[in-house]
N, C-alpha and C positions, 0 to 999 in steps of 0.2 A: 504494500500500500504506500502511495503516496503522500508527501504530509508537505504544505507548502505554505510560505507566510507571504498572507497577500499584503499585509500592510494595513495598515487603520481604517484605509479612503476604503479602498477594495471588500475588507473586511466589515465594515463597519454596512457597506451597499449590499455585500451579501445575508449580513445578518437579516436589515431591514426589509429584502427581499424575501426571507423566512418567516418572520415576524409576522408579516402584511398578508400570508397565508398565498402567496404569487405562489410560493415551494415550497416545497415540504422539509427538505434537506440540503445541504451544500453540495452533495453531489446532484441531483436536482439540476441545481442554477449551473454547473460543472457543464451537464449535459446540454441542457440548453443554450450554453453561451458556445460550447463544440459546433451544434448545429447551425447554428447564427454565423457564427467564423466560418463554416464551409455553405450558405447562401451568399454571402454578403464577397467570398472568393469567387462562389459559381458567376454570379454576377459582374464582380469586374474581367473576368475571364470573357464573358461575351461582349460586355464594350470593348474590350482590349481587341477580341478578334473583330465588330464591327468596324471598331476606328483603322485597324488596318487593313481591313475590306475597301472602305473607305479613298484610305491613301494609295491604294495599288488603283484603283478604279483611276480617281485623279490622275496619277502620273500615267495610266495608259491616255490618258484624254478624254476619259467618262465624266460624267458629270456634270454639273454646272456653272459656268463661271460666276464668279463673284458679283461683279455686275450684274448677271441675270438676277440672282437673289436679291441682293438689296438694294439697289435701286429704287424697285417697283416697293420694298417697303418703305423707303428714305421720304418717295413722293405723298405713298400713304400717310405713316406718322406726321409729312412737314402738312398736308393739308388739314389733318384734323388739328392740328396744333395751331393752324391759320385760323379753321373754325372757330375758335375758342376766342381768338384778339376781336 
């Protein structure tokens, strides 16, 4: 078995987490923060592969250029913001 000192902050958040009846036990919060840490990796793992989906598409000449994009918002947000004066 493992025995680990999380420190006051740490300890004191998992206490309060048991307390509060969230869990029942520190292994409890243990497990659930495991699952959490492997969502929260599954997740940047898929931005990481879209954003370099992304940049290969760009650099073949996919996509859109910048101009195309914001432009057509610049005139948007500058017209409703003319609205307003």
């Amino acid at each position: 078995m493992i025995h680990a000192d999380l420190g006051p902050e740490l300890e004191a958040i998992v206490l309060d987490l048991i307390e509060s009846g969230k869990y029942s036990s520190r292994t409890q919060v243990l497990r659930d923060s495991e699952e959490l840490r492997g969502w929260r990796e599954a997740r940047l793992k898929a931005f990481e592969d879209s954003f370099a989906e992304g940049v290969a598409e760009a650099a073949s000449g996919g996509g859109e250029s910048v101009e195309e994009v914001f432009l057509p918002l610049i005139a948007k947000y500058q017209a409703m913001a003319d609205k307003k004066k």
